[in-house]
SEFI-563721 format. One line per 10 residues: number of its first residue (from 0); for each residue x, y, z of C-alpha. Coordinates in steps of 0.02 Angstrom, whole numbers, plus 32768, in hexadecimal, padded with zeros to 4 digits. Example, Ala and Ser with C-alpha at 12.3 -4.5 7.8 and 13.67 -1.06 7.14 Angstrom:
<sites>
0 = 8267/7F1F/8186 | 82AC/7FCB/8165 .
</sites>
This chain:
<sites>
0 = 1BA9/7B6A/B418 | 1C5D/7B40/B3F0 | 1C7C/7ADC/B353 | 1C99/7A45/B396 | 1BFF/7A55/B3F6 | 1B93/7A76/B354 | 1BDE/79E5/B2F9 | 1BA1/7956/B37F | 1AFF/79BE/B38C | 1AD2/79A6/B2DF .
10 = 1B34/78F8/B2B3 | 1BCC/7942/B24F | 1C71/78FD/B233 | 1D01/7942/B262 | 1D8A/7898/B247 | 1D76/78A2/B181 | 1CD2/78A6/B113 | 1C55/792A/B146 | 1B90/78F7/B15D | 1B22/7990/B135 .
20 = 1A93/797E/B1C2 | 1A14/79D7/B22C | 19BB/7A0D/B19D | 19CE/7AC3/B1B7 | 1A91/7ABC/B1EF | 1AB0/7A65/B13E | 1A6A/7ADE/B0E1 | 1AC4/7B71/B126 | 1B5B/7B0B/B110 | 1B2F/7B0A/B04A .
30 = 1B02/7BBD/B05B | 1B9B/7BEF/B0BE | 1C0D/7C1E/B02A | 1C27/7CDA/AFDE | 1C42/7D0C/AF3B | 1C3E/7DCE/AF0B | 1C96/7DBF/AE64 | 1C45/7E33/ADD8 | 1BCC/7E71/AE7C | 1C2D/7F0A/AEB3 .
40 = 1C01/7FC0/AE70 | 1CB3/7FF9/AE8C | 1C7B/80AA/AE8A | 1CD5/8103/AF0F | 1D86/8127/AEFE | 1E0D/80D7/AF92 | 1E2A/8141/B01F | 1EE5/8170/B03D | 1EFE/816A/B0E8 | 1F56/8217/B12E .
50 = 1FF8/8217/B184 | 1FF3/8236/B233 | 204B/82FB/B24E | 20C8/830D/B2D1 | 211F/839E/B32C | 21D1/83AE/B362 | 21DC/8382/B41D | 2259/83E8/B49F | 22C6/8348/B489 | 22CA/8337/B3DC .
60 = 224B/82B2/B3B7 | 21C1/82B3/B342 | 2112/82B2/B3AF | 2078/8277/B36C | 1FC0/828F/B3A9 | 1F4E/8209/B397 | 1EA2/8207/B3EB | 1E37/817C/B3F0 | 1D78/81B5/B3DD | 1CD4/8179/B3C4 .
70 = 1C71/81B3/B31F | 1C14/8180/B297 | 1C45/8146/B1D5 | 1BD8/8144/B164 | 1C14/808D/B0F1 | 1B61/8072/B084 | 1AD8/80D7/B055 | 1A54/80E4/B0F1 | 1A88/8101/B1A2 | 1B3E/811D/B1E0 .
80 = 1B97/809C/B23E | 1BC4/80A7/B2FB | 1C7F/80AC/B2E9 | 1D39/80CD/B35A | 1DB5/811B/B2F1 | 1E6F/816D/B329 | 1E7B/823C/B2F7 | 1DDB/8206/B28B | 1D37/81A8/B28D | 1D7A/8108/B256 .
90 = 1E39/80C3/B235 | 1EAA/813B/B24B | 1F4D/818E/B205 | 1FE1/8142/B1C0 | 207B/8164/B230 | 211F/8164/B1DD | 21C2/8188/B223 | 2271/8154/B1EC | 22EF/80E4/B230 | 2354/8144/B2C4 .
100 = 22CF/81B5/B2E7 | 229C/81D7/B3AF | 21F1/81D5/B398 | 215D/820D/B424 | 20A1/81EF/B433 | 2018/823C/B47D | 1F80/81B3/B476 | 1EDA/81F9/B4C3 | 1E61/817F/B4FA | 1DBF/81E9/B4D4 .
110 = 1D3E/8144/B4D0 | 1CE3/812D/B56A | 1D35/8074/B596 | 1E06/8054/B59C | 1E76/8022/B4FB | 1F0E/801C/B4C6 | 1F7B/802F/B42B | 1FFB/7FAC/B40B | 2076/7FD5/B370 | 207B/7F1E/B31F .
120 = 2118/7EF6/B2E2 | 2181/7F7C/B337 | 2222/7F64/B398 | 221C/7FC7/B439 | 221D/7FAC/B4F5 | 21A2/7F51/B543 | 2150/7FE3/B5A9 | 213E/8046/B502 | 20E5/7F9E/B4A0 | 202E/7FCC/B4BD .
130 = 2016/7F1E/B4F1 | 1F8B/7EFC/B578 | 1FEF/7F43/B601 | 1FF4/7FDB/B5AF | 1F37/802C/B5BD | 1EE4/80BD/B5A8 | 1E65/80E8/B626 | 1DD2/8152/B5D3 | 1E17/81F2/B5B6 | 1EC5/81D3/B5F4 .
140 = 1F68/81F7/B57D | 1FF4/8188/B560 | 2090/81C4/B532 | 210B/813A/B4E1 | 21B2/8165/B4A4 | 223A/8100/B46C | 22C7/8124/B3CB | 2295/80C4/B319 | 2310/802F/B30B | 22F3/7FBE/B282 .
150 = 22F7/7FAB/B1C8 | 225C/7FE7/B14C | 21C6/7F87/B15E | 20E9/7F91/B166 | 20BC/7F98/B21B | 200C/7FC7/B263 | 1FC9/7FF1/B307 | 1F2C/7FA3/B36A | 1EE5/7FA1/B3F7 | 1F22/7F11/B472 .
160 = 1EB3/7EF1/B51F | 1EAD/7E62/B555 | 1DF1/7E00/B52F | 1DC2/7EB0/B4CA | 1E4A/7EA0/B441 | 1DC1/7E65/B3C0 | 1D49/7ED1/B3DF | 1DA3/7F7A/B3E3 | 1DF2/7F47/B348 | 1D5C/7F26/B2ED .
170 = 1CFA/7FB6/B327 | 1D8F/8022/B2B5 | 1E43/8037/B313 | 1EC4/8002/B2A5 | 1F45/804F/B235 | 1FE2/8053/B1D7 | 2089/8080/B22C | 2125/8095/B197 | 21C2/807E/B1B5 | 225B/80D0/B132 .
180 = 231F/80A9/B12E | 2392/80F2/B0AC | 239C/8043/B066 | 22DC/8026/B039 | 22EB/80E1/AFE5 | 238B/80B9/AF7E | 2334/8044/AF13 | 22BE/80A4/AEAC | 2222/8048/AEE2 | 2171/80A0/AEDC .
190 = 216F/80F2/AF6C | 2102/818F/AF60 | 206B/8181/AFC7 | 1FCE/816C/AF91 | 200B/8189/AED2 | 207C/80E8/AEB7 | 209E/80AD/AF73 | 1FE1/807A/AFB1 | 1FAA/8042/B047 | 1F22/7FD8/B05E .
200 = 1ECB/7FA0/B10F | 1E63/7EF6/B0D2 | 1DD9/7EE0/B14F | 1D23/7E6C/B14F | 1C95/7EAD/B1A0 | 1BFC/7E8E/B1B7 | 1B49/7EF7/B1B9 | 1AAE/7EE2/B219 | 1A08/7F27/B1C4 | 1A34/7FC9/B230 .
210 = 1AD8/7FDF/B1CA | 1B3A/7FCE/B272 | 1BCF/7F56/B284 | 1B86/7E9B/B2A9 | 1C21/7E2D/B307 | 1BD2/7D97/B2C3 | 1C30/7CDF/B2D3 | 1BE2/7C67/B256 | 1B8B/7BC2/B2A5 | 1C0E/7B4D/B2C7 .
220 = 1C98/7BD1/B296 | 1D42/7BB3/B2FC | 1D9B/7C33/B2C7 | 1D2C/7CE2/B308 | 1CC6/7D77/B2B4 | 1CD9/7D6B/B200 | 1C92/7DFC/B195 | 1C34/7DE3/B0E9 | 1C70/7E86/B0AB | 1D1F/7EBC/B084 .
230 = 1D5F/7F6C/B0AF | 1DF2/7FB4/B060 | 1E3A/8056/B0CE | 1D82/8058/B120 | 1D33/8058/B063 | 1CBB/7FDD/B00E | 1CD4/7F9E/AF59 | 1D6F/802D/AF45 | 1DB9/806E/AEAA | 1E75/809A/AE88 .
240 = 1EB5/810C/ADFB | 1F59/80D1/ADC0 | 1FD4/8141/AD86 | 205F/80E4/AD71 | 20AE/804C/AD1B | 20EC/8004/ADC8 | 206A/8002/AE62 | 20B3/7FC5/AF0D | 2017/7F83/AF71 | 2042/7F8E/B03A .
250 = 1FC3/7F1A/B073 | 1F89/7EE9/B123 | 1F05/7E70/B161 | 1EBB/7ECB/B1D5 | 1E2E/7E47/B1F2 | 1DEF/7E08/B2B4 | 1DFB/7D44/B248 | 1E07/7D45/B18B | 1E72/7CF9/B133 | 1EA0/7D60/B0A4 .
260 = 1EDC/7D01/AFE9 | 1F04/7D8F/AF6B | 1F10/7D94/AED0 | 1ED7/7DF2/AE2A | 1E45/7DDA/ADA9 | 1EA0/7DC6/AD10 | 1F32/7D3A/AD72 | 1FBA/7DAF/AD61 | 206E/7D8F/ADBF | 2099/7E18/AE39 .
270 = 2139/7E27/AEA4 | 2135/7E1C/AF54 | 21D2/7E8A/AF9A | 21A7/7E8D/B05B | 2151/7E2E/B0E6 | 213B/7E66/B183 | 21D2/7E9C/B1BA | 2220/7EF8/B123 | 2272/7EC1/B069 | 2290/7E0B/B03E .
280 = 2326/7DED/B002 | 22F2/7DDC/AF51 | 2247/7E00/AF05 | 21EB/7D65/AEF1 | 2167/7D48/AE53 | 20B2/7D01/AE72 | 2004/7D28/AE4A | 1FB7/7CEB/AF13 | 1FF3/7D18/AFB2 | 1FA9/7CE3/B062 .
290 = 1F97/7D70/B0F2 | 1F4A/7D24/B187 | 1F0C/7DB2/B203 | 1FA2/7E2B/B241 | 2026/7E0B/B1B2 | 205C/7E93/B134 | 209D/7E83/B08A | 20DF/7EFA/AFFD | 20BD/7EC2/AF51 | 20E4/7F0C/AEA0 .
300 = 2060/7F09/AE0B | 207A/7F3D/AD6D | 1FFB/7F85/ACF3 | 1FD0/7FB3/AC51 | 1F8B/805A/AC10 | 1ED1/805D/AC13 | 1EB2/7FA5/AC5D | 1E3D/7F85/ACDD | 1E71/7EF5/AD7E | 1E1C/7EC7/AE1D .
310 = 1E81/7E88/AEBC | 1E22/7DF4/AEF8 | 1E1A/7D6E/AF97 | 1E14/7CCD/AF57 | 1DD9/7C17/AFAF | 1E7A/7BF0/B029 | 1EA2/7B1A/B038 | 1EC2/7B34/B0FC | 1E1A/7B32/B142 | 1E03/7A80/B14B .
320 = 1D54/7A14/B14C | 1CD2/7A93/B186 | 1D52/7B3C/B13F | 1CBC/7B86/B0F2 | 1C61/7BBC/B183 | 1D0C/7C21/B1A4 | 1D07/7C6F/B0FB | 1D9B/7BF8/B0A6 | 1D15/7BD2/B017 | 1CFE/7C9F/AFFC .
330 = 1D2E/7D07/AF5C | 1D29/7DB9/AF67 | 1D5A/7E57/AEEC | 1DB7/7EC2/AF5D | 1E04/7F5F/AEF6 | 1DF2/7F9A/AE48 | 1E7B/7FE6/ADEA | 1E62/805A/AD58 | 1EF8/8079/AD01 | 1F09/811C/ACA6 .
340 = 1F25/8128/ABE2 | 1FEA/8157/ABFD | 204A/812F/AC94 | 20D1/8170/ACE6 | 2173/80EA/ACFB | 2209/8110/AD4A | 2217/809F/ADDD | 224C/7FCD/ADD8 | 2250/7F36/AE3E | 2316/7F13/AE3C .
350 = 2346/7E65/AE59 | 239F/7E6D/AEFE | 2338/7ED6/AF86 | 239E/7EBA/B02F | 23E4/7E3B/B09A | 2393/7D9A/B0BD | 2370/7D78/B181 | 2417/7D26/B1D4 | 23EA/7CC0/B264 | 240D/7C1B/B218 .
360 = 24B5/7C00/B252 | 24B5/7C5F/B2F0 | 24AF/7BDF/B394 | 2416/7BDF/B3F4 | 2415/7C0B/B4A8 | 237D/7BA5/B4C2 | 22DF/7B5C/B45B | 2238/7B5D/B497 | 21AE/7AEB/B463 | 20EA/7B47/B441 .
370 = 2068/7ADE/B413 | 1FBD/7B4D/B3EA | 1F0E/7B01/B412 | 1E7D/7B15/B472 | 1E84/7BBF/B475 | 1F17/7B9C/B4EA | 1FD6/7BAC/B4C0 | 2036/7AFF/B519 | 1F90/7AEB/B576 | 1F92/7B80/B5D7 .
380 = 1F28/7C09/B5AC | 1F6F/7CC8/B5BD | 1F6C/7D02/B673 | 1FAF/7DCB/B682 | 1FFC/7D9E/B72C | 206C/7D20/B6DA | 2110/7D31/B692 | 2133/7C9D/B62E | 21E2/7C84/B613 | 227C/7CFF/B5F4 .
390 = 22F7/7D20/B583 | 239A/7D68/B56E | 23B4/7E05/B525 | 2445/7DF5/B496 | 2409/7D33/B45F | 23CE/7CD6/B3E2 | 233D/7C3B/B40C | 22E0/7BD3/B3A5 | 222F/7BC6/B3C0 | 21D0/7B2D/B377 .
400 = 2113/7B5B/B366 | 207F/7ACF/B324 | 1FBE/7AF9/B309 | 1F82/7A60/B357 | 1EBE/7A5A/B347 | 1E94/7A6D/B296 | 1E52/7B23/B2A0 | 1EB0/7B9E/B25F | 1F1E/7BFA/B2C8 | 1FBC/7C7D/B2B7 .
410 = 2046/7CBC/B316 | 208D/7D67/B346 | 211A/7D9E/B3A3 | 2130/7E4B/B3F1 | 21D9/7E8F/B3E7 | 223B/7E39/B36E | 2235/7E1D/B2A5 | 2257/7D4E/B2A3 | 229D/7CE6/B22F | 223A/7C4A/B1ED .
420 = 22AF/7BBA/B1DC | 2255/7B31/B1AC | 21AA/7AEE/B18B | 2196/7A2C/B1BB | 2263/7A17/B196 | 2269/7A77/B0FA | 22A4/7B2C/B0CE | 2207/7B87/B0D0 | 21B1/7BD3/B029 | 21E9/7C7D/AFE0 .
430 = 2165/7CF6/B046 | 2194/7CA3/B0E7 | 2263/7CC3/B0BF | 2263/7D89/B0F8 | 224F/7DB5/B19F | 2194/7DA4/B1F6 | 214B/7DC7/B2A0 | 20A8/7D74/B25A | 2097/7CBB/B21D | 2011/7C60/B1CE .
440 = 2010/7BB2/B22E | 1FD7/7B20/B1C8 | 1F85/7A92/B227 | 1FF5/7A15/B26C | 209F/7A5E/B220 | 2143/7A99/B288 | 217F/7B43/B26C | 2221/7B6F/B2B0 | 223A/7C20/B2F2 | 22E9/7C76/B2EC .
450 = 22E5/7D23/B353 | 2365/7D8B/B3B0 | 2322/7DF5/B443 | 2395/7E89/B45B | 23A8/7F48/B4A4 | 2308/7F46/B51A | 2309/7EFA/B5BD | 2272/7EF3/B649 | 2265/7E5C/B6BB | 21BE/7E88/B6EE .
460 = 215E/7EE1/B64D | 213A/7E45/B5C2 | 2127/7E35/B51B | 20B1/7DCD/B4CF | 20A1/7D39/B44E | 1FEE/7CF0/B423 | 1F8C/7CCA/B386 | 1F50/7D5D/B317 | 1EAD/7D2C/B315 | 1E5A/7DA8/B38A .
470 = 1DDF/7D3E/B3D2 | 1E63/7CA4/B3EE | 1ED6/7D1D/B448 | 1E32/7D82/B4B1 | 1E0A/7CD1/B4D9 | 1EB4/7CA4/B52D | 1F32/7C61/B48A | 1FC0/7CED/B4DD | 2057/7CD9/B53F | 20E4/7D4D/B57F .
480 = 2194/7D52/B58B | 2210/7DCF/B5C9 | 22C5/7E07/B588 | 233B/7E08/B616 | 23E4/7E5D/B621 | 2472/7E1D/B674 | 244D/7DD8/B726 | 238E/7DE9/B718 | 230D/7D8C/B748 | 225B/7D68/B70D .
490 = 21E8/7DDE/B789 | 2148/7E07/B784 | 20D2/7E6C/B724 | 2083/7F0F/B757 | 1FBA/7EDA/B790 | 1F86/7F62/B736 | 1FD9/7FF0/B6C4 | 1F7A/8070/B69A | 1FA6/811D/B65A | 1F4B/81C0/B66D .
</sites>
């Protein structure tokens, strides 16, 4: 039953005041919230995940081999768990390339159903994007290839079928896809991986008694499967060894639904230097920061020799009347970091880390109006045969996007990094001023978009927009749009596109 549904069933509110009925209903209400501070062992250290090897190609490109495969991980004591992973059991490599780079793949299907592998964030054409036009039959190879054109950022990679997005991604195909420019290195940042520059793949999960992933959506829950145990790179209750004075943190919510508010034990500031697509302009100080499913973000901690810190998730204000059941209420110890007796220094935040985004004062070739409910985006749900509008390679539009039923809901664009350029009329706060391809949507407020589409054009092969919440977008919240060149038209997409 659908929230909504549960409510009337059991004589809720929903306008203002909430009425705890049904007897049974009200008391997992009470008993809905999580709390595993002080409760985690924090006795295995956290898993680094490899970089992804390449070979030289006849052309000159870098070519990487990822396989998608079934297997088994073993995350508690007792059975292992049933689980995909890519060159691995479960998650896979890191991939990172540098700006300019050609770079090719090789992505073996070797699961007995199609997938796909959609590099989140990325600017590439639209045939290369991994979208849902872009599957991979059981054991069939894809072979993308495109040149690295955009600044330093945290990118991942994901599966992306259409109605199957969710799933896949929660059985264990996800990971991290880097992205260097002379600029980011210049700075004297941490930056060597796994020692000072640490990657971290935040994930919920939940068990059954059989230790085998349980896709379980709480009673009444609007948003999807949310887990009651956090992963960390594919680990439970991790550990981290610090080294160094200066730890930069590359985190990802790589959660179907959770929203994700972090922050450490002991309340210390941190800076945040990046969002999702590369440095802000200037670091900005705070001790919370919001990831909603999909974003990225770079942060800087400092520590002392020999002190001891958890990274936690604490309660989020967004989840309205009944945000409990979707895990807003939750606390959770994520990480613990051990800091050795001396550390190493040697690296800084500087005050001035790049250029702020630009797209203020450029003129808009058109703006476009979203509104986000129902698990529908303008009340049409997503419909592969359907192209919804086109723009024009070389422009700048405005898009205009609400979260209009009080659920929480996000919203990704594939192609471009955009520029947020106000919230409800005013200049946005400091983690929404660099440039994002992911954004939290509060209930009822106007975000306004600023993106220029440029280099690829396809009238017929889309890109997509649609909430990050996996089961919003399986269930239809997903549009598409093509970039046209000169004298194009909107066509239509290919019925199906596989690869083998």
């Amino acid at each position: 039953m659908k929230r909504r549904t549960v409510l009337k069933v059991f004589g809720w509110g929903i306008g203002g005041t909430v009425v705890l009925g049904g007897g049974g209903f009200g008391a997992y209400y009470l008993s809905a919230k999580r709390d595993t501070v002080g409760k985690i062992a924090f006795d295995t250290a956290l898993p680094i995940p490899a970089l992804a090897q390449s070979q030289s190609g006849v052309s000159g490109a870098r070519v990487f081999t990822l396989g998608i495969q079934p297997g088994e991980t073993r995350f508690k004591d007792g059975r292992p768990t049933r689980t995909w992973g890519v060159n691995g059991t479960y998650l896979g490599p890191t991939i990172r390339v540098r700006r300019g780079e050609r770079v090719e793949f090789a992505v073996h299907n070797g699961l007995d159903e199609e997938t796909s592998l959609h590099w989140h964030g990325m600017h590439l054409p639209a045939v290369m994007d991994g979208g849902p036009h872009q599957t991979v039959p059981p054991g069939g190879t894809w072979k993308p290839r495109w040149t690295i054109d955009q600044p330093a950022a945290t990118l991942w990679y994901h599966p992306h079928l259409h109605g199957s997005t969710a799933d896949h991604t929660y059985r264990g195909l996800a990971g991290l896809f880097i992205v260097d420019d002379e600029q980011v290195e210049a700075l004297n940042l941490p930056s060597e991986y796994g020692v000072d520059d640490v990657p971290m793949i935040v994930q919920d999960r939940a068990f059954d008694g059989e230790q085998q992933f349980a896709q379980r959506e709480p009673l009444a829950g609007s948003l999807g499967v949310i887990g009651d145990e956090i992963l960390v790179n594919g680990t439970i209750g991790p550990y981290f060894d610090v080294t160094t004075r200066l730890v930069r943190l590359r985190l990802l919510n790589g959660s179907n639904a959770r929203l994700y508010h972090f922050g450490f034990s002991d309340e210390r500031r941190f800076s945040l230097i990046a969002t999702d697509g590369g440095l802000l302009a200037a670091p900005w100080e705070t001790d919370r920061l919001y990831l909603s499913p999909g974003e990225r973000a770079e942060i800087v901690v400092a520590f002392e020799p020999g002190e001891q810190v958890e990274l936690r998730s604490y309660p989020a204000e967004h989840g309205g009347v009944l945000g409990r059941l979707d895990g807003f209420d939750d606390r959770f110890d994520i990480c613990q970091f051990r800091a050795a007796g001396s550390l190493s220094s040697g690296t800084a935040v500087p005050a001035v880390l790049g250029a702020a985004p630009d797209l203020a004062g450029e003129a808009a070739a058109q703006e476009r109006t979203f509104v986000l409910a129902s698990n529908q985006i303008n009340g049409r749900s997503m419909a592969m045969d359907r192209i919804d509008f086109g723009v024009r390679e070389g422009t700048v539009e405005v898009w205009e996007v609400t979260n209009d039923n009080g659920y929480l809901h996000n919203f990704h664009v594939h192609d471009v990094q955009f520029q947020v350029l106000t919230v409800d009329g005013r200049a946005p706060e400091p983690p929404l001023r660099g440039w994002k391809d992911t954004v939290l949507l509060v209930q009822g407020k106007r975000y306004r978009l600023a993106m220029r589409f440029r280099d690829h054009t396809d009238p017929n092969m889309p890109y997509m927009y649609h909430c990050h919440l996996l089961a919003h977008e399986d269930d239809g919240m997903m549009g598409q749009f093509v970039v046209l060149g000169e004298g194009e038209q909107v066509g239509v997409p290919p019925a199906r596109h596989h690869h083998s």
